[in-house]
Every structure is written in C-alpha cells, then in structure tokens.
N, CA, C and O atoms as a DFTB+ gen file, in Angstrom:
248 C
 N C O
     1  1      88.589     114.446     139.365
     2  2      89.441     115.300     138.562
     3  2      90.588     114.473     137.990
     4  3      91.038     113.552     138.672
     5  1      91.120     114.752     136.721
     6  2      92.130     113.678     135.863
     7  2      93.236     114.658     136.490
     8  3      93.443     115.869     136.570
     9  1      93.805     113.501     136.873
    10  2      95.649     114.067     137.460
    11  2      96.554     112.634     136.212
    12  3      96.133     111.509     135.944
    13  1      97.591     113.194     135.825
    14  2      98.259     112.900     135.479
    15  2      99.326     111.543     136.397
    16  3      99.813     111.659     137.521
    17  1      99.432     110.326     135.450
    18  2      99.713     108.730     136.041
    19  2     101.387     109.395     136.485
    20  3     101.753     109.604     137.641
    21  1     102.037     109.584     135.506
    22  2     103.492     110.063     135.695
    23  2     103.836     111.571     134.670
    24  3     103.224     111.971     133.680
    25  1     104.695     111.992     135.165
    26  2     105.443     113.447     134.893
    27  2     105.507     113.004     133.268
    28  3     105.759     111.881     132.833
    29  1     105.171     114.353     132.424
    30  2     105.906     114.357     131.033
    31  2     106.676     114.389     130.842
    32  3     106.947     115.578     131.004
    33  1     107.892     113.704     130.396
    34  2     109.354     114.113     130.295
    35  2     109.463     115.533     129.515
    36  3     108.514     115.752     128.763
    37  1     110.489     116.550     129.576
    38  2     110.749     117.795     129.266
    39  2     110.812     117.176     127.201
    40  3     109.962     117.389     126.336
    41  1     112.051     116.476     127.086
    42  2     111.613     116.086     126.005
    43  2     110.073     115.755     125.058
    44  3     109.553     116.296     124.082
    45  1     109.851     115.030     125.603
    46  2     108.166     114.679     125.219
    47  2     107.102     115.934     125.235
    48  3     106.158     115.874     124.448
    49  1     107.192     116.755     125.868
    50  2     106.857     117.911     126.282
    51  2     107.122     119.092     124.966
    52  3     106.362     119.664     124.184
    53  1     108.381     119.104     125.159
    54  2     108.927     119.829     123.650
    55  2     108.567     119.979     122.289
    56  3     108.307     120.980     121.621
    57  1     108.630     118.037     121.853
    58  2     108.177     117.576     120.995
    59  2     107.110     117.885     120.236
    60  3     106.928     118.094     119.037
    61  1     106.360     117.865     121.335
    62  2     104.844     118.118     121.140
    63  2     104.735     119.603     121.162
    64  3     103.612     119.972     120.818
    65  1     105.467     120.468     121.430
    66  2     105.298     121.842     120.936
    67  2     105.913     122.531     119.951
    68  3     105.711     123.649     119.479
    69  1     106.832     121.535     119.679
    70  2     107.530     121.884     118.174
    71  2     106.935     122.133     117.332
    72  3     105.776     121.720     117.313
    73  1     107.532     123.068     116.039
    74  2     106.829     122.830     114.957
    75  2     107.230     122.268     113.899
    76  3     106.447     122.356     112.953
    77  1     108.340     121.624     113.692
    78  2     108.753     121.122     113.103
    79  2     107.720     119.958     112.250
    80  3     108.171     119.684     111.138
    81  1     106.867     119.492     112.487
    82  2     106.059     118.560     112.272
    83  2     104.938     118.988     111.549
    84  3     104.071     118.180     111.216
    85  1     104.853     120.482     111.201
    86  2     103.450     121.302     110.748
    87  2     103.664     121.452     109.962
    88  3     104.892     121.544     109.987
    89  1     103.266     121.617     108.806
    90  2     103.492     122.077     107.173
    91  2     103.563     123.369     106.999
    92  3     102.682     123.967     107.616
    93  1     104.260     124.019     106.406
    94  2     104.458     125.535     105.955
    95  2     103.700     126.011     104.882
    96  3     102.937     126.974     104.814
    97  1     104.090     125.043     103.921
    98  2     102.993     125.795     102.795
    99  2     102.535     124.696     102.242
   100  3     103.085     123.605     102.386
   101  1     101.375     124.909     101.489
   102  2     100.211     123.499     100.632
   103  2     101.403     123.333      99.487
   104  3     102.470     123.805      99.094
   105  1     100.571     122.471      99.290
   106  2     101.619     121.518      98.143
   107  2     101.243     122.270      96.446
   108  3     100.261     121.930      95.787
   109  1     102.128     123.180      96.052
   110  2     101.716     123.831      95.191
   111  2     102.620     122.659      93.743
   112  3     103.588     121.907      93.625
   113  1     101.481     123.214      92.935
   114  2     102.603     121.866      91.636
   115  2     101.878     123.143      90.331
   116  3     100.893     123.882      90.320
   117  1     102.865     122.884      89.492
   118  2     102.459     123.320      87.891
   119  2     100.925     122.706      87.025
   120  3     100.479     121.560      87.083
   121  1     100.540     123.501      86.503
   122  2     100.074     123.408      85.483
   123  2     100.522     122.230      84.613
   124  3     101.613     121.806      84.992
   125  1      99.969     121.509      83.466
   126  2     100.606     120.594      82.717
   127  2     100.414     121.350      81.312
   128  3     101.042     121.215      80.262
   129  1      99.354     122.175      81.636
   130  2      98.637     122.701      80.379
   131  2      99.234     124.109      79.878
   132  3      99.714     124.329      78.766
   133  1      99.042     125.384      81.384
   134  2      99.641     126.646      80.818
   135  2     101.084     126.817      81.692
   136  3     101.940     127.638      81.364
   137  1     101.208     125.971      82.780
   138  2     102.184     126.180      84.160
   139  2     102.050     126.756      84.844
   140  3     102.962     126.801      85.669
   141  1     101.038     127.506      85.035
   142  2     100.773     127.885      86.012
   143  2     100.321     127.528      87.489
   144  3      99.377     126.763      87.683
   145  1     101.126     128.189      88.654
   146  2     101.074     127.118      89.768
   147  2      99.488     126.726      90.657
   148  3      98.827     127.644      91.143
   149  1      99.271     126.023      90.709
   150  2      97.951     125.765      91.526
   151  2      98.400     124.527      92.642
   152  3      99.352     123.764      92.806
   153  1      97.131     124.823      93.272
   154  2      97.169     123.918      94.338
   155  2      96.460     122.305      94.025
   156  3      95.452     122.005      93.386
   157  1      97.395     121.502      94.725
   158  2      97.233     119.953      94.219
   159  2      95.820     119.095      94.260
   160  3      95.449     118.781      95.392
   161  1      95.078     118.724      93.268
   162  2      93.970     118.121      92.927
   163  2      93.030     119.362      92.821
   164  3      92.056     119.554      93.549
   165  1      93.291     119.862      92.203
   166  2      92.352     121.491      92.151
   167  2      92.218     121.657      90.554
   168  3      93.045     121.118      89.819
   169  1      91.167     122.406      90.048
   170  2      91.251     122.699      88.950
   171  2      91.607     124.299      88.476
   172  3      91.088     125.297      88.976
   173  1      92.565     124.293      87.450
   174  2      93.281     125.686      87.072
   175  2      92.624     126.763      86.867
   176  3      91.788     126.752      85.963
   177  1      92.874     128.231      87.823
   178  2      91.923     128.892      87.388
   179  2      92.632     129.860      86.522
   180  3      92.030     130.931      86.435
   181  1      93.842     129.784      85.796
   182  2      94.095     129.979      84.284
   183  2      93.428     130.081      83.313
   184  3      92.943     130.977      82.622
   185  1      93.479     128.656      83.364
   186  2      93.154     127.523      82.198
   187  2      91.922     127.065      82.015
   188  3      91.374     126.927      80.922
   189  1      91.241     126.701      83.599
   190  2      90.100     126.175      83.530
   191  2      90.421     124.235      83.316
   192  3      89.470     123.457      83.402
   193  1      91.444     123.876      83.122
   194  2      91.109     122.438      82.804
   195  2      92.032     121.729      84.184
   196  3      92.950     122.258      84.811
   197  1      91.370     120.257      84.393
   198  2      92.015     118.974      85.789
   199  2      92.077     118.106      84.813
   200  3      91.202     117.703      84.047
   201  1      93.248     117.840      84.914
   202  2      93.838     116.573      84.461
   203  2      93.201     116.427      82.897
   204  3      92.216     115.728      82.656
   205  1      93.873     117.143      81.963
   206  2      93.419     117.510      80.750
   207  2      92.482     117.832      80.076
   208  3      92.621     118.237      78.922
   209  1      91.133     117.693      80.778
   210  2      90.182     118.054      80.446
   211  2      89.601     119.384      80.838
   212  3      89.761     119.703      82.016
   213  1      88.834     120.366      79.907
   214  2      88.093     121.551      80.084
   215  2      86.957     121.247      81.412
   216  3      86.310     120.199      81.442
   217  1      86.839     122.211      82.378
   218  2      86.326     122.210      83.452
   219  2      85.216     122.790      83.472
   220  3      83.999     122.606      83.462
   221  1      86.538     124.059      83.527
   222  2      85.106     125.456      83.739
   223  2      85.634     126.028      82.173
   224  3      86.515     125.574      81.444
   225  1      84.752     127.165      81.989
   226  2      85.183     128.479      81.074
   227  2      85.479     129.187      81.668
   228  3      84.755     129.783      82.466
   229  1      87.275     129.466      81.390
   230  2      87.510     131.015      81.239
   231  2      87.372     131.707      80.299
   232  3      87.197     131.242      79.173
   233  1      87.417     132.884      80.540
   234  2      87.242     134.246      79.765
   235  2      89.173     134.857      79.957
   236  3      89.869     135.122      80.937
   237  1      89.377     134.857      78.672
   238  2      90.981     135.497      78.734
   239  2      90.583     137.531      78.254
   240  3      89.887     138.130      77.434
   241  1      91.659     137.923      79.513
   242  2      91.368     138.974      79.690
   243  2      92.199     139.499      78.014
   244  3      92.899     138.663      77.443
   245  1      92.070     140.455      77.592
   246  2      93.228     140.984      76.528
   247  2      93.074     142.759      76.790
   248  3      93.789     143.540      76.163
C-alpha cells in the first residue's frame, strides 16, 4: 500500500486546491470581419469566414 514519504505542508496542500490557477472563461476575441465575438481559432458563425476567408455559407436571416 503507497503511504506517503513526508507530510504535505498545509500550504502545498492549499495550493493545490485553489482555484486561482483555473481559467474562468475561454478566450473570447472579435470578429475582424462583422465583430462579432467568437471563440479563438474557430470559424464565425455570423459570418461564416477564419482568418478572411469564406468558410461555410450563411444564410442571413431578414
């Protein structure tokens, strides 16, 4: 059975249950094309276009 060499310090212990270290939210960035916000290396589902080029087709609602 694994027993532990020496005690965790309370600090070290903490640390590691913090959350400080976890990300809250994805990395959201603009549009270049309509601004609209999307998520990073993704293609716009606005717009339809990554990194200036047409992707997919949208259909604009009216």
């Amino acid at each position: 059975m694994a027993v532990p060499k020496r005690k965790v310090s309370k600090a070290r212990r903490d640390k590691r249950r913090s959350n400080v270290w976890k990300l809250s939210l994805p990395g959201m960035s603009k549009c270049p094309n309509c601004g609209e916000y999307i998520l990073a290396h993704r293609v716009c589902k606005n717009c339809g276009k990554y990194r200036g080029e047409d992707v997919i087709k949208v259909e604009k609602e009216d």
